[in-house]
N, C-alpha and C positions, 0 to 999 in steps of 0.2 A: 568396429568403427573405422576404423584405417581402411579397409575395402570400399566403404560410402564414400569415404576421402576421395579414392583415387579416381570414384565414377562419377563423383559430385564435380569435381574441381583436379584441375591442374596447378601449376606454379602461379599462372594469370587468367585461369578460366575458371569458371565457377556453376558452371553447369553443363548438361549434356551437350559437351562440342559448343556452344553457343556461340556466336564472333561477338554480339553485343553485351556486356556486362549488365546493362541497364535491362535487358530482360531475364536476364538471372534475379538482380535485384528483385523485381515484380514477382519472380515465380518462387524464390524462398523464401518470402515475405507474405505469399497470398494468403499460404495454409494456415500459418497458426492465428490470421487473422476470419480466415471464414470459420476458423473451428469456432472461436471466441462470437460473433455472431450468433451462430449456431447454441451455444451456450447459452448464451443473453436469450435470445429466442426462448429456450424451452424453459429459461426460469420464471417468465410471465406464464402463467398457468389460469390467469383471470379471465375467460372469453366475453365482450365487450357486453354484449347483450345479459351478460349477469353482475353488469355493472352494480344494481340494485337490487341483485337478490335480497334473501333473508341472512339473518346475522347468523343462522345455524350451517346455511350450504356452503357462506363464506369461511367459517371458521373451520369447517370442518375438512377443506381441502386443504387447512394448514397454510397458506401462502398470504393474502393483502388483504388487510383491511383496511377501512378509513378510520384518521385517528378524528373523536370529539371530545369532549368534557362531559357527561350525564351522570347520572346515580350511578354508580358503580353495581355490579351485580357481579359475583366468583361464582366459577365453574368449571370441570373437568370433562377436557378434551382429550383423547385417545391417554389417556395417560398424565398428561399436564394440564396444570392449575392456571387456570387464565382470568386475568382482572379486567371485568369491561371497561373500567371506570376509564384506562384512556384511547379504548380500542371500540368504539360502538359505530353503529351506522348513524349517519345524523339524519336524522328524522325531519326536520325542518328543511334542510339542503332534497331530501327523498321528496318531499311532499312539493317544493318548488319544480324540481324534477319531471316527477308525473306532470304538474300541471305546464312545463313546457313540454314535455314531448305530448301532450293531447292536442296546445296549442298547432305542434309543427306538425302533428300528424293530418289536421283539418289545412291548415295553410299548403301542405305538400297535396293533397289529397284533388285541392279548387286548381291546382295550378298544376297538376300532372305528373310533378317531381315523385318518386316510391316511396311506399309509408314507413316514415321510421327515418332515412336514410341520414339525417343530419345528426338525432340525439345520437345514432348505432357510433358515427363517424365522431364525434363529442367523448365518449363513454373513450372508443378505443384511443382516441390520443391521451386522455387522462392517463387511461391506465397504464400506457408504456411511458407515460411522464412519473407515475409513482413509482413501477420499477426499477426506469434511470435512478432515480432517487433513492432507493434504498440498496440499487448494488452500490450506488457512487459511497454512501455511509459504510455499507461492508466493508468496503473496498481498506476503510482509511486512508483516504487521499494522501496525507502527507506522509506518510510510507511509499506510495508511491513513486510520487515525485522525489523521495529522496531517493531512491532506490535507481529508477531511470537519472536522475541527475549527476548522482553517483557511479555510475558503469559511464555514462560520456565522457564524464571528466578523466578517468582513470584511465580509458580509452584512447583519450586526446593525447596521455602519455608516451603512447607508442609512435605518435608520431614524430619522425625526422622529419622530415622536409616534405613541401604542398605535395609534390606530387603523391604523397602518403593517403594525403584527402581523394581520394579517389572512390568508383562506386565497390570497389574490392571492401574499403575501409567499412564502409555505410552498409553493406549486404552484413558482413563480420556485427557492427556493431547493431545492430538492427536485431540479429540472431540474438544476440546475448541479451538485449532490453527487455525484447519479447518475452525468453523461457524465465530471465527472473523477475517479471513485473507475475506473471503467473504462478510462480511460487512464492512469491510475498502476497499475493491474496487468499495462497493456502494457509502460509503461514498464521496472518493477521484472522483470517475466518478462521482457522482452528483455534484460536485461542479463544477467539467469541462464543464458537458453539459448548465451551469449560467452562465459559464463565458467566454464562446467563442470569445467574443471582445474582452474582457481584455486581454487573453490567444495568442489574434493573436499579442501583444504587448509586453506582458511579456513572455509568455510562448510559441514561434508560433512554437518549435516541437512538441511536444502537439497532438495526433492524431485528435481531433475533430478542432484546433484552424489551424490544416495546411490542412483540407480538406480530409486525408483520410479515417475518422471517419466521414458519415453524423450525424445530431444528431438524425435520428430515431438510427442509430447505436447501437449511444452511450445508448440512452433511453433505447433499447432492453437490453442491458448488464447491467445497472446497476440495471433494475427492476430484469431480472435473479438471478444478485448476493443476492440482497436482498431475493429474494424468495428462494433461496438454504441456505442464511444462518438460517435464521427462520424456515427451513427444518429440517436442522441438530440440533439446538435445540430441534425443536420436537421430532425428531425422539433420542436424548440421554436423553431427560427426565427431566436435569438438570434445577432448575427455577435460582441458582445464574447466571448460562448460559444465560440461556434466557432472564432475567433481565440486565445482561450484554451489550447486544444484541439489546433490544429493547429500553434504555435509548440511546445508543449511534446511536440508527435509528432516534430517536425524535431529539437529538441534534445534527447532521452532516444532517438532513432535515433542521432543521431551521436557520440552520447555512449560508446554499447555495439557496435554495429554492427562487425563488423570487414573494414572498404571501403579502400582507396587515400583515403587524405586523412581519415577518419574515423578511429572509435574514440577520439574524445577523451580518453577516463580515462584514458590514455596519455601524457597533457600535461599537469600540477599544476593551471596555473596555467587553462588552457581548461576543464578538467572542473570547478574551482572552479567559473567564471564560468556556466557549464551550470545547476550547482545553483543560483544564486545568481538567476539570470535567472526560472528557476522558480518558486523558493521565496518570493524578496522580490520581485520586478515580478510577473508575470504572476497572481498567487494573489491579488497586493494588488487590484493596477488595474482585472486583467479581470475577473475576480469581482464586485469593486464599480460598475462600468461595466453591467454586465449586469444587477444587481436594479436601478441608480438609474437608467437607457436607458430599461431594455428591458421592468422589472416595473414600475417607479414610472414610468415615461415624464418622467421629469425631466432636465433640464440635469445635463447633466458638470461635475463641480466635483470642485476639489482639496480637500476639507476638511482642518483640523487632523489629526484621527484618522487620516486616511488618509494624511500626509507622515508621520505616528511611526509608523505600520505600518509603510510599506515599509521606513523607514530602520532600523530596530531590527532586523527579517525581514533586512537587506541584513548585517546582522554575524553574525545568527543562521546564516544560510544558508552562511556562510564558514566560520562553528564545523564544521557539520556535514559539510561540505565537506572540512574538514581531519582530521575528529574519525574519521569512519567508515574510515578505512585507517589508523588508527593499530592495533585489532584484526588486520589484514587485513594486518602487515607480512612475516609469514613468506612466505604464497602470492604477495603482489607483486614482494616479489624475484626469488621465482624465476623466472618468468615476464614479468620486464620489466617490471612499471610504474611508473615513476619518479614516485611520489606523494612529496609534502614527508615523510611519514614514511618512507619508504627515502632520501631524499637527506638530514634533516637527522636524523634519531630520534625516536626514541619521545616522550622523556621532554620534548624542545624544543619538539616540536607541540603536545604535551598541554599545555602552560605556555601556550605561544601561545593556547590556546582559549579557556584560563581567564582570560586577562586580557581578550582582545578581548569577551568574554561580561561581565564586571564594569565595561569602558568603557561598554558598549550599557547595562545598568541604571546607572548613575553619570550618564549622559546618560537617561534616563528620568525617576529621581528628580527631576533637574532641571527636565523637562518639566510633570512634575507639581506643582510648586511654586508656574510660573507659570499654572496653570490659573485662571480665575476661579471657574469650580465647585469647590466646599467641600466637598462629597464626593467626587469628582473627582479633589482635590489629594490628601485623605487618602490614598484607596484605591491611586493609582497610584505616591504617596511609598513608603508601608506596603508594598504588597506587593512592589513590586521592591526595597525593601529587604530583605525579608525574604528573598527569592527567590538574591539577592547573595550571606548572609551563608550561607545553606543551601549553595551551589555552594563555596564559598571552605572550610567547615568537610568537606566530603565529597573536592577535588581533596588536601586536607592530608593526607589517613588513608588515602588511594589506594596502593594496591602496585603500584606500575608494573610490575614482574616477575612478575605475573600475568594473564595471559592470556583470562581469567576476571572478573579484578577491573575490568580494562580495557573489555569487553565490557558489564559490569553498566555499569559509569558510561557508557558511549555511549547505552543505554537509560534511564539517569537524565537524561541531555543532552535527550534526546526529552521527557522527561515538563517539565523545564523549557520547551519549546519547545510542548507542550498548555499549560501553567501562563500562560505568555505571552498567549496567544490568550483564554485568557478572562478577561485584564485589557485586552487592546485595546477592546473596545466600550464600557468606561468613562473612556475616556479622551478627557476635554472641554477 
């Protein structure tokens, strides 16, 4: 890697000899976006015109169908057990269908237009409107977004002064977004394609758990994502990257994985430390190791900002740890997984979150107090107070007998854990 270094980039160049920085940006930023394209592309597998096939030639290519409500009808597909009941073609939408495209076929036919040429045009945007839609579900958007929100923030650490903002910082941070937004969709897709029982319980929009995802599907996508992200490592050179990268391939594999010794979610107290090792080390450390290395070429340093990241990330990551199988208790029982909410309840874990979430801002506030920045103090007193009283007034009015209610507030947990992140880079 040190070799790519030195041919990729100088102390202020970042590609071959380039004078302009903004077309380096463009050109290490192009690839792992056309590769991703390219991806998306070959996972649509539906050609427009079999928009309305039969329910045998769709099913049997394993990839989309349309979901309805009819008689349920079970039957075995190469191997697996499929339930038509909410996977069938709708027959009513089919037969409206036929009878517009008959109409536009006579209407194209008097008026010149080629036959067919509007339903074909109809059919294809559908169908890459479904595929958006079930990688977007793959995907778990709000992993995502935490995951990108979290490398900026951590990122923003590294900067001293404006001139830091520059397109050096932006190519740096851009590399890093990219290779882990691509390994957290291997990670989150491998755990899917393990858990497609559970998932038809807990989780059955789910694109692998409701049938329109086969699991060759899903397997093809998430071996891709892995292999694009250990691309884009390669190809920026970076090892806190790469290290990044490849710690977090080992543990979101043996996390889901179901191997002799593996399968951690299986163990409370391991799949904790899984998430925890992720979320608060390796997002903080390596993230920031890797603009302040490897973009800035500076000394490794512990700063302040970076021991209240990880430490605060180290209770957050425990919340969510604990917080995501509390939704998830019906399908873990039945299927084994002894998470703290099938051994202790519901209502004990949820308590448990809320408090260990009100120590981390109580210890916050604190931190902010002694800051010598004046603005600094304000901003990080202020808002984690703020942040505190919002979580305390929302876990009070919580219906734990809703399944639903329970759900909403996991994805409120998230939105505090974005909220977070864009008060760390002011914190002096």
């Amino acid at each position: 890697m040190d070799t790519r270094c030195a041919i990729y980039r100088s102390q202020d160049k970042r590609i071959l000899g380039s004078e302009s920085p903004w077309i380096c940006l463009f050109f290490r930023s192009s690839l792992p976006l056309l590769l991703l394209a390219s991806l998306f592309l070959l996972t649509d597998q539906v050609r427009p015109q079999e928009a309305f096939d039969s329910l045998e030639s769709l099913q049997e290519r394993g990839f989309f169908v349309l979901k309805t409500y009819q008689s349920p009808v079970r039957r075995s597909v190469q191997g697996f057990t499929w339930d038509s009941s909410n996977h069938q073609l709708n027959h009513n939408r089919r037969n409206f269908a036929s009878k517009r495209t008959n109409d536009l076929i006579h209407a194209n036919a008097t008026s010149g237009h080629p036959l067919g040429s509007q339903p074909e045009a109809h059919n294809r945007l559908k169908l890459a409107l479904s595929a958006i839609d079930a990688f977007y579900r793959f995907s778990r958007p709000h992993t995502v977004i935490g995951t990108a929100m979290s490398i900026v923030s951590v990122s923003l650490l590294s900067v001293e002064s404006l001139s830091d903002l520059s397109p050096l910082f932006l190519t740096g941070l851009l590399e890093a977004v990219v290779a882990a937004l691509f390994m957290n969709i291997y990670i989150v897709g491998l755990n899917q394609v393990f858990d497609i029982e559970i998932d038809k319980v807990n989780k059955p929009s789910l694109p692998l758990a409701s049938g329109e995802y086969s699991p060759r599907t899903g397997i093809t996508i998430i071996l891709s994502f892995a292999a694009l992200s250990f691309g884009v490592a390669w190809f920026v050179g970076s090892w806190p990257l790469f290290w990044a990268l490849f710690v977090s391939f080992i543990l979101g594999t043996a996390y889901s994985i179901n191997l002799p010794l593996l399968r951690w979610k299986r163990f409370a107290v391991v799949a904790a430390l899984c998430i925890l090792a992720v979320r608060a080390v390796i997002v903080q450390v390596a993230f920031f190791l890797h603009m302040q290395t490897f973009v800035f070429r500076r000394s490794a340093i512990l700063s302040r900002p970076l021991i209240f990241a990880t430490a605060f990330m180290t209770f957050f990551s425990v919340v969510i740890a604990l917080f995501k199988d509390i939704p998830d208790l019906e399908g873990d029982r039945i299927f084994g997984i002894r998470s703290y909410t099938v051994r202790l309840g519901q209502q004990r874990v949820f308590w448990i979150c809320v408090y260990l979430l009100q120590v981390a801002y109580s210890v916050a506030i604190m931190i902010g107090a002694t800051s010598s920045c004046l603005w600094s103090k304000i901003i990080t007193i202020l808002g984690h107070a703020v942040l505190a009283l919002i979580l305390w007034s929302r876990a009070n009015s919580l219906d734990l007998t809703s399944k639903a209610a329970i759900t909403s507030f996991y994805m409120f947990i998230w939105k505090l854990f974005y909220a977070e992140y864009l008060l760390i880079p002011l914190v002096r």
